[in-house]
N, C-alpha and C positions, 0 to 999 in steps of 0.2 A: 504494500500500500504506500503510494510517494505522498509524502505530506511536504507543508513548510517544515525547514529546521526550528522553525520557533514563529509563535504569533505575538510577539512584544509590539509589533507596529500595531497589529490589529488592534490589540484593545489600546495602545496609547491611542488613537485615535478614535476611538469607541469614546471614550473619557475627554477627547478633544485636550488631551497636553501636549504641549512642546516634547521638545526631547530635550530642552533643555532645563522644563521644569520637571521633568522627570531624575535629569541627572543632578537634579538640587534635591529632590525627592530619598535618593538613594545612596545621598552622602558625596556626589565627584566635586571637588573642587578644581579650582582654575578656569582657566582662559579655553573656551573652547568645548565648555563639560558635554556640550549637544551631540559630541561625533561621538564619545565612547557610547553614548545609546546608540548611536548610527551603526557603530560597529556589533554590538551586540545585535541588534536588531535584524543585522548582515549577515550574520554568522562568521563576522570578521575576528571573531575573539569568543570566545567561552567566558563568561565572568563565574566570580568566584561564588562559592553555597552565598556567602553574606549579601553577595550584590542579587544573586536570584531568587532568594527567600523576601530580600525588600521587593522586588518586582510582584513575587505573589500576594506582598503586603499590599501594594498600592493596586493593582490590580482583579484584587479580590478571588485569583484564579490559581491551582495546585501548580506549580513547578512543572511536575508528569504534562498538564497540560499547556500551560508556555512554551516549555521546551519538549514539544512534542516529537519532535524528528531526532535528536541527541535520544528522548526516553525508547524511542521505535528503537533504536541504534543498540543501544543499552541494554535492552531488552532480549535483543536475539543475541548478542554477546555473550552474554548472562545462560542463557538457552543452550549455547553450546558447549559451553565450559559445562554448564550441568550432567550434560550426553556425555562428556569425555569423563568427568570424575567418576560417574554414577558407572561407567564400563569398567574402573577400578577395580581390584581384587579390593574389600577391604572389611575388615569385624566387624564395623558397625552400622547394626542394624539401621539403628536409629539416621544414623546420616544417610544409609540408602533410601530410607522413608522418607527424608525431605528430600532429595535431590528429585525423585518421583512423582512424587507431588510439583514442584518447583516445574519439574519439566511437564507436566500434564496440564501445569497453567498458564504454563508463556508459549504452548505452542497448539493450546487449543482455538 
């Protein structure tokens, strides 16, 4: 499924802010704070948990959802490293039971 990497334009615009009252929002200081949203927004850079946790703060929207195409991404990452651990020899039960589970929900 092709998604955007990220809907931060959408709802900054949905709410009618700048980008660069956003990037007063979110803590950037200096000269120019509008293009690190640009960039973000771009998918020109990944910001850090602190600056995407403020986006879901002002936003009103989960992270998973803003950054929809990195979670897509992450998701089947996560998916396949599960398939390889889970073919492991290993004693515990218990972590065969979640990897099982884990992989019957990310790739249902």
């Amino acid at each position: 499924m092709a998604s955007l990497s990220n809907y931060l334009r959408t709802h900054r615009k949905h709410l009618t802010l700048s980008q660069e009252e956003v990037a007063f929002l979110i803590g950037v200081n200096g000269m120019d704070k509008g293009i690190k949203v640009s960039r973000d927004e771009n998918s020109a850079r990944e910001p850090s948990l602190e600056i995407a946790l403020a986006y879901e703060v002002i936003y009103g929207k989960p992270v998973r959802e803003l950054f929809a195409g990195l979670y897509e991404q992450a998701e089947r990452k996560v998916a396949e490293r599960a398939k390889i651990l889970s073919f492991r020899k290993t004693q515990k039960p218990k972590l065969q039971e979640i990897l099982t589970n884990l992989i019957s929900k990310l790739t249902a």
